[in-house]
DRENPA-3360 file (N, C-alpha, C; in nm, 2 decimals, always signed):
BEGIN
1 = XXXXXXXX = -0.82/-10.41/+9.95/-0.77/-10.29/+9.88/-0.89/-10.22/+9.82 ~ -0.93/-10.10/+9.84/-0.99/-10.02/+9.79/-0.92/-9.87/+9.67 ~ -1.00/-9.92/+9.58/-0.96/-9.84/+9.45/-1.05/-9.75/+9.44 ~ -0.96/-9.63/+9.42/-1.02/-9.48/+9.39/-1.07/-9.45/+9.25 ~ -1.16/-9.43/+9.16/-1.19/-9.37/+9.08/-1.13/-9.24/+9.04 ~ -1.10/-9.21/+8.93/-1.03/-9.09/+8.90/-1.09/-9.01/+8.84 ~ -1.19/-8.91/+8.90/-1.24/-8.81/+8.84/-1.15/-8.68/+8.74 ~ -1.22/-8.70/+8.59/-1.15/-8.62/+8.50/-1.16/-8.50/+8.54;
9 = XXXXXXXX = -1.08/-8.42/+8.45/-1.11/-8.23/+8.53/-1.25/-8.21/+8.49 ~ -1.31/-8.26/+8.39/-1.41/-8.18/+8.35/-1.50/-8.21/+8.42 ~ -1.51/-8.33/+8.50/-1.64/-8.33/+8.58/-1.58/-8.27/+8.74 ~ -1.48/-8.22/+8.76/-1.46/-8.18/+8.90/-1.53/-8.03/+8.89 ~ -1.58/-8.02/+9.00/-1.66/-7.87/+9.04/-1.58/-7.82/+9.10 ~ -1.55/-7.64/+9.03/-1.49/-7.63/+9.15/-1.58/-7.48/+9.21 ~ -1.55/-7.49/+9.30/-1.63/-7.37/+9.42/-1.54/-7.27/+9.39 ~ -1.54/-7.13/+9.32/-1.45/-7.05/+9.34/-1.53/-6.96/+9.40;
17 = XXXXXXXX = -1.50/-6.83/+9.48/-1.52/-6.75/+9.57/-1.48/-6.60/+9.44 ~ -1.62/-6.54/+9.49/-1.59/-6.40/+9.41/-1.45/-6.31/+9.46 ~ -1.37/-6.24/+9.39/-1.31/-6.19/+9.45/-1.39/-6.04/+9.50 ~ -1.36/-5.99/+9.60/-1.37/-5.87/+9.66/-1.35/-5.73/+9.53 ~ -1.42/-5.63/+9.60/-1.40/-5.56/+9.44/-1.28/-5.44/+9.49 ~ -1.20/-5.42/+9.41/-1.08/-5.33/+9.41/-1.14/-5.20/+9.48 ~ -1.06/-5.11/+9.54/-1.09/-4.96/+9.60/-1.14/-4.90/+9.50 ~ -1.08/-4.91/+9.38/-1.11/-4.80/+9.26/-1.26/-4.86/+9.22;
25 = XXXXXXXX = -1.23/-5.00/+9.20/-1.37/-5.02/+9.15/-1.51/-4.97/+9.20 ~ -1.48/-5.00/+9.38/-1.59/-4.94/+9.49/-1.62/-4.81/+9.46 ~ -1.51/-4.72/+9.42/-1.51/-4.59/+9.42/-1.65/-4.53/+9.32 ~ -1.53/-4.61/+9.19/-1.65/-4.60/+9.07/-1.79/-4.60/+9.07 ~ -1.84/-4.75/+9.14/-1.97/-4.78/+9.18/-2.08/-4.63/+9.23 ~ -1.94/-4.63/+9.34/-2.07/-4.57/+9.44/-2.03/-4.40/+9.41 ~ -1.96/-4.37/+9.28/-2.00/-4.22/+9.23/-2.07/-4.18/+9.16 ~ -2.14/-4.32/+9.09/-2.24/-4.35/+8.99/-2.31/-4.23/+9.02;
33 = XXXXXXXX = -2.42/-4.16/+8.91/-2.50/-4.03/+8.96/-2.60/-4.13/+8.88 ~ -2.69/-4.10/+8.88/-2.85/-4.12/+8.90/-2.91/-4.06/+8.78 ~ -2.87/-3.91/+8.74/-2.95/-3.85/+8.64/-2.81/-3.88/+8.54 ~ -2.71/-3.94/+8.49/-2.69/-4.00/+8.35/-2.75/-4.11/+8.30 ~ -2.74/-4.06/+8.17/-2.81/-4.18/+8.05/-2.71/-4.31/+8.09 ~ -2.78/-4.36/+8.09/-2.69/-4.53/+8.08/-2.56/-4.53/+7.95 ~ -2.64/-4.49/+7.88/-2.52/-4.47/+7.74/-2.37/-4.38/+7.82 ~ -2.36/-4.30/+7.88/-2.29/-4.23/+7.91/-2.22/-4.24/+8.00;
41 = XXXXXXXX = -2.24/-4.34/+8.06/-2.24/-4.42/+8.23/-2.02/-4.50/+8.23 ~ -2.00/-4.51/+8.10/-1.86/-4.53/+8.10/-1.78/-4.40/+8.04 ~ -1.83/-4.32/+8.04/-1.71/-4.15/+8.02/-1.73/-4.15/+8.16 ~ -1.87/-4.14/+8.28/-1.88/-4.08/+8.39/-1.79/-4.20/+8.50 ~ -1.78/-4.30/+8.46/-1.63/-4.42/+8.50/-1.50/-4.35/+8.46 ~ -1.47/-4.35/+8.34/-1.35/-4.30/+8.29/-1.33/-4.17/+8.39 ~ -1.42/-4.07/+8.42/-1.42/-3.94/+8.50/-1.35/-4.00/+8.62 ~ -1.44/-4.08/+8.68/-1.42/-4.13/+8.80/-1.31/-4.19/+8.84;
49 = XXXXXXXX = -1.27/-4.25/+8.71/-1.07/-4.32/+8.75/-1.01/-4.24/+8.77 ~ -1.02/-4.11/+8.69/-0.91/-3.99/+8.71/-0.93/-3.97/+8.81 ~ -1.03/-3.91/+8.87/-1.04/-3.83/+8.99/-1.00/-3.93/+9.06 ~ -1.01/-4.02/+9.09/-0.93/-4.12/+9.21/-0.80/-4.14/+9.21 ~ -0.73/-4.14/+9.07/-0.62/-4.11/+9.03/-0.56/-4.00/+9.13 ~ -0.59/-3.89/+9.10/-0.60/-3.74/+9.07/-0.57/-3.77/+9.26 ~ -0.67/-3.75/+9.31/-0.72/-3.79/+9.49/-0.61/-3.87/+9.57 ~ -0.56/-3.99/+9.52/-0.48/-4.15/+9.58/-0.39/-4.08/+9.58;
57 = XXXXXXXX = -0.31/-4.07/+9.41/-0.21/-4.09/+9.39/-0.12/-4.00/+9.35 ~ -0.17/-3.87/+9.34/-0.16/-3.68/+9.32/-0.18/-3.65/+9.40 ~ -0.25/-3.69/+9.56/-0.26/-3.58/+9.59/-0.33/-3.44/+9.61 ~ -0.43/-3.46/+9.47/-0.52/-3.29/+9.47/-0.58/-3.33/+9.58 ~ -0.69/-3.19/+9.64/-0.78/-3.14/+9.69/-0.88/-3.11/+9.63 ~ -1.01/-3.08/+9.70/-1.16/-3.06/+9.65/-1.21/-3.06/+9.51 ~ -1.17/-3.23/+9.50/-1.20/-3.27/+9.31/-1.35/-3.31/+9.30 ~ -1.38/-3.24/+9.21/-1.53/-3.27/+9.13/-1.54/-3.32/+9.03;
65 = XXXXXXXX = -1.67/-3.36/+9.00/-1.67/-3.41/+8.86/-1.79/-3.28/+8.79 ~ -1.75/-3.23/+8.65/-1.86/-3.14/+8.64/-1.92/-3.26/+8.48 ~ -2.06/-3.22/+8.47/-2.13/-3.30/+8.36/-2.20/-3.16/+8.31 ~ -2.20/-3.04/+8.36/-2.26/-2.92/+8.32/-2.19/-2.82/+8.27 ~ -2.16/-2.72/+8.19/-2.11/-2.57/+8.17/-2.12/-2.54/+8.28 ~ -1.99/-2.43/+8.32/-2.01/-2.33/+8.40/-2.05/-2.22/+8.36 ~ -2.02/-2.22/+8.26/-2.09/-2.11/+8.14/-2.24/-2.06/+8.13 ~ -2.30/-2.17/+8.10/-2.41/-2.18/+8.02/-2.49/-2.28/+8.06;
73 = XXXXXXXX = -2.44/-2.34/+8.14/-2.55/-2.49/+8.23/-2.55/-2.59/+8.08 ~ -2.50/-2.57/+8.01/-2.57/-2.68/+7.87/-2.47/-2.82/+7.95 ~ -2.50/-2.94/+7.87/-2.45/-3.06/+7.88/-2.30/-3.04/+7.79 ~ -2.21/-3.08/+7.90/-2.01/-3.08/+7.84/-2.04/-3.24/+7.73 ~ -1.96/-3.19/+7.65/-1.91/-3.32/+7.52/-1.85/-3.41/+7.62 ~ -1.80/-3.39/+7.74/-1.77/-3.54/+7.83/-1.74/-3.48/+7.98 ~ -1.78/-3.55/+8.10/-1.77/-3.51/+8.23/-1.60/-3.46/+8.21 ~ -1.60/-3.35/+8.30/-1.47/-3.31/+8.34/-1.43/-3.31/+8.49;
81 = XXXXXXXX = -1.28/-3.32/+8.52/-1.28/-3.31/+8.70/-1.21/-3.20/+8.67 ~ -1.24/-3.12/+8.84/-1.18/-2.97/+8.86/-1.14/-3.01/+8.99 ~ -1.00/-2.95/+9.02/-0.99/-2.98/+9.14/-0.84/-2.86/+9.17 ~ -0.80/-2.90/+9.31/-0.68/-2.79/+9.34/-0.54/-2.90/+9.34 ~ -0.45/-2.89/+9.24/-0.32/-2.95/+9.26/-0.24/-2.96/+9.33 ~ -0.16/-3.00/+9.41/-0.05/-2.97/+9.51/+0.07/-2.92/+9.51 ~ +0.06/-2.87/+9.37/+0.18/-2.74/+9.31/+0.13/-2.69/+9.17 ~ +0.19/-2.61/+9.15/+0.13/-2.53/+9.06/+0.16/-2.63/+8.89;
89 = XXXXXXXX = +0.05/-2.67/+8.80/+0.09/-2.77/+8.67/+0.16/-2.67/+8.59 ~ +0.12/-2.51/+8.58/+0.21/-2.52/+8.46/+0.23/-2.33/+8.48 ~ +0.33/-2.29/+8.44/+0.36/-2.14/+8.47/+0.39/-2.08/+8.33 ~ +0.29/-1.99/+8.30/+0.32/-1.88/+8.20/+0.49/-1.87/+8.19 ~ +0.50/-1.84/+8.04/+0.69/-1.82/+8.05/+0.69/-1.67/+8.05 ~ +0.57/-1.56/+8.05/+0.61/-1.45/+8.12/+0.61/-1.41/+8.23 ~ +0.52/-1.51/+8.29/+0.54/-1.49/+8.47/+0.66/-1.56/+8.50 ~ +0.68/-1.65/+8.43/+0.81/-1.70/+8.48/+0.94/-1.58/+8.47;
97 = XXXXXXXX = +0.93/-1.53/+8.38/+1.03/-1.42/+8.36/+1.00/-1.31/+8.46 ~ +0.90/-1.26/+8.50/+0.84/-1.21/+8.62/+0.94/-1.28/+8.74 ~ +0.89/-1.38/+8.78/+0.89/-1.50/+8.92/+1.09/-1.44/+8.94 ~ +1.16/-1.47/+8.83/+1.33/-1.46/+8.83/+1.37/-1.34/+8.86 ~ +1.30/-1.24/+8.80/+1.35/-1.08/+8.74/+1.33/-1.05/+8.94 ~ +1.22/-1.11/+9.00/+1.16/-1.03/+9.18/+1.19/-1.19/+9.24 ~ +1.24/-1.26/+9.19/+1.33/-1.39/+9.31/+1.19/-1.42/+9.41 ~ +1.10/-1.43/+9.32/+1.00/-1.47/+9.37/+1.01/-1.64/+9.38;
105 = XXXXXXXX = +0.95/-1.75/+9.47/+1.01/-1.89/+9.45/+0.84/-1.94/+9.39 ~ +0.80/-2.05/+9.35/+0.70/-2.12/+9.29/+0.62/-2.14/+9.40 ~ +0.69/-2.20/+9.50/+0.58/-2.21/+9.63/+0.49/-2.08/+9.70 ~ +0.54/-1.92/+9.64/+0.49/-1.86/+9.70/+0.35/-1.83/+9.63 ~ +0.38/-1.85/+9.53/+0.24/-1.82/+9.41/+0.14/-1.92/+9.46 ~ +0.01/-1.86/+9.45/-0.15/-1.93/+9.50/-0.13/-2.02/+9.39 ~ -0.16/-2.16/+9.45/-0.26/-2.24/+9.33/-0.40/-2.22/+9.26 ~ -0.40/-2.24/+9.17/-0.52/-2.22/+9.11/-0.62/-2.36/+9.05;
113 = XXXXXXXX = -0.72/-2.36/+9.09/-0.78/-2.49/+9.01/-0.78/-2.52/+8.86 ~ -0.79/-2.70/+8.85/-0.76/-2.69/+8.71/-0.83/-2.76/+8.65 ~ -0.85/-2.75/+8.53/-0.96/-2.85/+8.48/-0.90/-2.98/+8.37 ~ -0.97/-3.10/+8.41/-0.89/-3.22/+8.38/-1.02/-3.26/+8.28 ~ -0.99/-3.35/+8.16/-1.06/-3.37/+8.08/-1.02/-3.54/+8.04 ~ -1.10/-3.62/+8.08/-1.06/-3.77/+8.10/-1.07/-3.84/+7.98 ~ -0.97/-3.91/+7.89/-1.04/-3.96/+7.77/-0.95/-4.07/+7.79 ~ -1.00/-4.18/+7.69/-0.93/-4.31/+7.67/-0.81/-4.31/+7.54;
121 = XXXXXXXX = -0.72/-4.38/+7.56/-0.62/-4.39/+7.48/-0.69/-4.41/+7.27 ~ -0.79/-4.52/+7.34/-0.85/-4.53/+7.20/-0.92/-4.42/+7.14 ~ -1.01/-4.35/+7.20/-1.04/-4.23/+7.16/-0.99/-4.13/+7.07 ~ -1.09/-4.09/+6.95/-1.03/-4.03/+6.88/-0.99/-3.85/+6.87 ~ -0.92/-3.77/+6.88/-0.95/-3.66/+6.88/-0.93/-3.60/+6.79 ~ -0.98/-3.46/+6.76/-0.94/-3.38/+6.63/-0.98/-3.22/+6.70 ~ -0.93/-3.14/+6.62/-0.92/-2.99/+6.64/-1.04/-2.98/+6.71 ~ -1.18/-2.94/+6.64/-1.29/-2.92/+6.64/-1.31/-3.02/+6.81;
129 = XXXXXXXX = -1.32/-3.13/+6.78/-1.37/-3.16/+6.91/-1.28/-3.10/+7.07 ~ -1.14/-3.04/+7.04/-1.10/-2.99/+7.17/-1.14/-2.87/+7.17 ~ -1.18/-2.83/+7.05/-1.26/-2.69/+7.05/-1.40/-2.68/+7.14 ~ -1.46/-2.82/+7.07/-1.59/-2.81/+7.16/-1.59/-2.83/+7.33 ~ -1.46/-2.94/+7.38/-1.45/-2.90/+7.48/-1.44/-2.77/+7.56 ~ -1.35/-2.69/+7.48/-1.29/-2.57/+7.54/-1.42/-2.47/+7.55 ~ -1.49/-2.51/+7.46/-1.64/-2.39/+7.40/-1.73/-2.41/+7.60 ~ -1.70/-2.52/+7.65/-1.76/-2.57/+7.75/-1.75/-2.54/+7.88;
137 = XXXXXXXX = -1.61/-2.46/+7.86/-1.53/-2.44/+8.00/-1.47/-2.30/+8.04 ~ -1.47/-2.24/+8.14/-1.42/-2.07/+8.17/-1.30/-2.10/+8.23 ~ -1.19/-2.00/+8.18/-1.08/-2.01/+8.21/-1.00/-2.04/+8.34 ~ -1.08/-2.02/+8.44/-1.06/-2.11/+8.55/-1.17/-2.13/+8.63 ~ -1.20/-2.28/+8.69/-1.28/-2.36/+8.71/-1.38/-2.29/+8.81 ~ -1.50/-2.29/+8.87/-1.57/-2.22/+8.96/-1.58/-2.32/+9.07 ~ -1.48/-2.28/+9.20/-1.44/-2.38/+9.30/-1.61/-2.46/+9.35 ~ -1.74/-2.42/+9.29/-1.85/-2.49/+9.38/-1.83/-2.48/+9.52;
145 = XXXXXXXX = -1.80/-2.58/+9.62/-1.85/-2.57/+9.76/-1.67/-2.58/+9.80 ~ -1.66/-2.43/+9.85/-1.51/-2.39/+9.88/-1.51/-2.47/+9.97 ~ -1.37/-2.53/+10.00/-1.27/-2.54/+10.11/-1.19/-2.45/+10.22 ~ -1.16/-2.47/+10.29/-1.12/-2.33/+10.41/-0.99/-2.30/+10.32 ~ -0.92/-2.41/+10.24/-0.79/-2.40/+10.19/-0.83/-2.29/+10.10 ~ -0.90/-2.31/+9.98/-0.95/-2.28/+9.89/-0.97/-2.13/+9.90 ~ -1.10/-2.09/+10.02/-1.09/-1.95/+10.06/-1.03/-1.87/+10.09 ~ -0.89/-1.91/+10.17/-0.76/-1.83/+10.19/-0.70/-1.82/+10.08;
153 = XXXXXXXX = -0.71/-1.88/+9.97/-0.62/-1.91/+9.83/-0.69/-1.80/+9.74 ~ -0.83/-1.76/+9.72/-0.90/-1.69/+9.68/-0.87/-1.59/+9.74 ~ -0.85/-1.56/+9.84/-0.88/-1.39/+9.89/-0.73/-1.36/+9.91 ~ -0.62/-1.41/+9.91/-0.48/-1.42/+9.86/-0.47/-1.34/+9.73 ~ -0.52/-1.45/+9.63/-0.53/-1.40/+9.49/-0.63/-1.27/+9.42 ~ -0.74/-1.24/+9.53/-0.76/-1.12/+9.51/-0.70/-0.95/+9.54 ~ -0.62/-0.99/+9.68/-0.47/-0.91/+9.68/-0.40/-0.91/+9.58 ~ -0.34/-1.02/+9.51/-0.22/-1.03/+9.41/-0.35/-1.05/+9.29;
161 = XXXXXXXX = -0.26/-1.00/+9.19/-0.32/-0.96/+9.08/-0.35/-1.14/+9.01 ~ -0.46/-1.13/+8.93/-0.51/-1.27/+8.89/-0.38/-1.30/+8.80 ~ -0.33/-1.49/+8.85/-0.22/-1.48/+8.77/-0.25/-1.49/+8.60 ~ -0.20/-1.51/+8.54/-0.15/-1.51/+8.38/-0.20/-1.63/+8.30 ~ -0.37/-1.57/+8.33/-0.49/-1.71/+8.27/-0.51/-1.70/+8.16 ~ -0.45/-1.58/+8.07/-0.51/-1.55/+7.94/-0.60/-1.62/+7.87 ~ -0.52/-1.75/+7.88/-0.59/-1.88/+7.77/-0.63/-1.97/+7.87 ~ -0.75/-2.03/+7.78/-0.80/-2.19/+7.88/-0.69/-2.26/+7.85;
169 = XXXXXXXX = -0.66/-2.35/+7.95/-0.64/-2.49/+7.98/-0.66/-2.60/+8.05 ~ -0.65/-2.75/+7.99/-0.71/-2.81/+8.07/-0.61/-2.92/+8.07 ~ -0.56/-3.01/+8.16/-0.52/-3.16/+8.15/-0.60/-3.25/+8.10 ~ -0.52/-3.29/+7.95/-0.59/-3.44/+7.90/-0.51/-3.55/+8.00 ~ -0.59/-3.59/+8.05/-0.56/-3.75/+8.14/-0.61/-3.86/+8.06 ~ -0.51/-3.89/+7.97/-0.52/-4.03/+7.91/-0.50/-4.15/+7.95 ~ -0.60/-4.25/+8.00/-0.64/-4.38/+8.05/-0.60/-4.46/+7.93 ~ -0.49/-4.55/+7.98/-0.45/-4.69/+7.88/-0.51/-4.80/+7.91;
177 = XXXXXXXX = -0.54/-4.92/+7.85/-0.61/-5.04/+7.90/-0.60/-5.05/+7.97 ~ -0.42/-5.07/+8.05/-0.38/-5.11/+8.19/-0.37/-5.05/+8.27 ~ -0.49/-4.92/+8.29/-0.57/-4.81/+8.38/-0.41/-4.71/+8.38 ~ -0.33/-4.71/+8.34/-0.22/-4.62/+8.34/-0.27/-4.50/+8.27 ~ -0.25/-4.42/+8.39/-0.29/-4.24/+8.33/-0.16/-4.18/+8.31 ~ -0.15/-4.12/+8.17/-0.04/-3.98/+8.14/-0.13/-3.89/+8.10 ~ -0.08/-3.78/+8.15/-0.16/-3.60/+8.17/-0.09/-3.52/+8.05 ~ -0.14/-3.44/+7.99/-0.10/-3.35/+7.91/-0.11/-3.22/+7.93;
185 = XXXXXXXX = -0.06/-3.09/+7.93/-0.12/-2.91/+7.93/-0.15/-2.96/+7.79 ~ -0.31/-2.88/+7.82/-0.34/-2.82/+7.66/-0.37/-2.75/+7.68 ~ -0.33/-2.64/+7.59/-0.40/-2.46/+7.56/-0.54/-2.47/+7.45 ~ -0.58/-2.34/+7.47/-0.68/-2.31/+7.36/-0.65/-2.21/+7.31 ~ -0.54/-2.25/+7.18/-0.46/-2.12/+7.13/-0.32/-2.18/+7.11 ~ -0.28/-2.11/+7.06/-0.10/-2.09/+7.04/-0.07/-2.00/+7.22 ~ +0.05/-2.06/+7.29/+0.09/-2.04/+7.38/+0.23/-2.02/+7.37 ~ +0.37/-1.93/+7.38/+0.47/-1.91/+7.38/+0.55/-2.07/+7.46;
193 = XXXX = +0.64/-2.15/+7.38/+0.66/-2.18/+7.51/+0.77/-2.15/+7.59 ~ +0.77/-2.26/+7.72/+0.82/-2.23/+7.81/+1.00/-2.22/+7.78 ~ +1.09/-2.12/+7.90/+1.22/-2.16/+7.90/+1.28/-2.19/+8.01 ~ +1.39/-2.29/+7.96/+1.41/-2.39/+8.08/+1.52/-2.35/+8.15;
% end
């Protein structure tokens, strides 16, 4: 009769195997840019979830990340994505009153790029700092390296009069721990609102 010894848990080894890294994670990695401070290196992650967000699981077209003014070239208070939506986020309530009065439908109107502004749930905000975002950004985004889509959509909108940009805005895309994104319109300004 041969008797086994019973090894406790604590002396058993165990071999675990790395797991593989998530799509999003790969994504993250390899959008990493080169010329950010290390300090700054998790806003330019936070950018990078949205925009993959934004890409997967929305849908947009030709999304960027910008870390510069389009303004003024200075450094933005935090990377932003620009990209083209797959319907239009949000319609003036006097174009809207326009769109009904000529039975115009939503799908005929050009999209326009929009600017997404990534922050974390914990993050604090206050007047002044959406101010300084807004101080950072022109009323609609400068497409950088067009798309064929993009170019038809521009030279569309230069026939039809520029729609009803008065005011900036941008989508706050708020990231919860549990990488869940909810998007907000925010104006820069008091905006009428909409009717339903």
């Amino acid at each position: 009769m041969i008797l086994e010894r019973q090894i406790p848990m604590a002396e058993q080894i165990f071999t675990m195997e790395t797991p593989s890294q998530s799509a999003l994670s790969s994504f993250i990695e390899s959008s990493r840019p080169t010329e950010v401070p290390a300090a700054d290196l998790h806003q330019h992650a936070l950018a990078a979830q949205v925009l993959h967000s934004l890409q997967y699981q929305h849908d947009w077209a030709s999304l960027q990340i910008h870390t510069k003014s389009p303004i003024d070239n200075r450094r933005l208070l935090k990377p932003l994505v620009s990209g083209l939506p797959p319907h239009r986020i949000y319609v003036h309530p006097d174009e809207q009153i326009e769109m009904l009065k000529k039975n115009i439908q939503e799908k005929d109107v050009p999209i326009a790029r929009e600017w997404v502004l990534p922050t974390h749930l914990r993050e604090k905000w206050s007047l002044r700092k959406f101010a300084e975002a807004f101080e950072g950004v022109a009323e609609l985004p400068s497409p950088g390296v067009q798309s064929s889509e993009e170019k038809k959509d521009t030279s569309e909108r230069v026939v039809q009069k520029k729609s009803r940009r008065d005011v900036k805005r941008l989508l706050l895309a708020i990231v919860g721990d549990d990488s869940t994104i909810v998007y907000y319109v925010v104006h820069d300004g008091i905006v009428k609102p909409r009717q339903n």
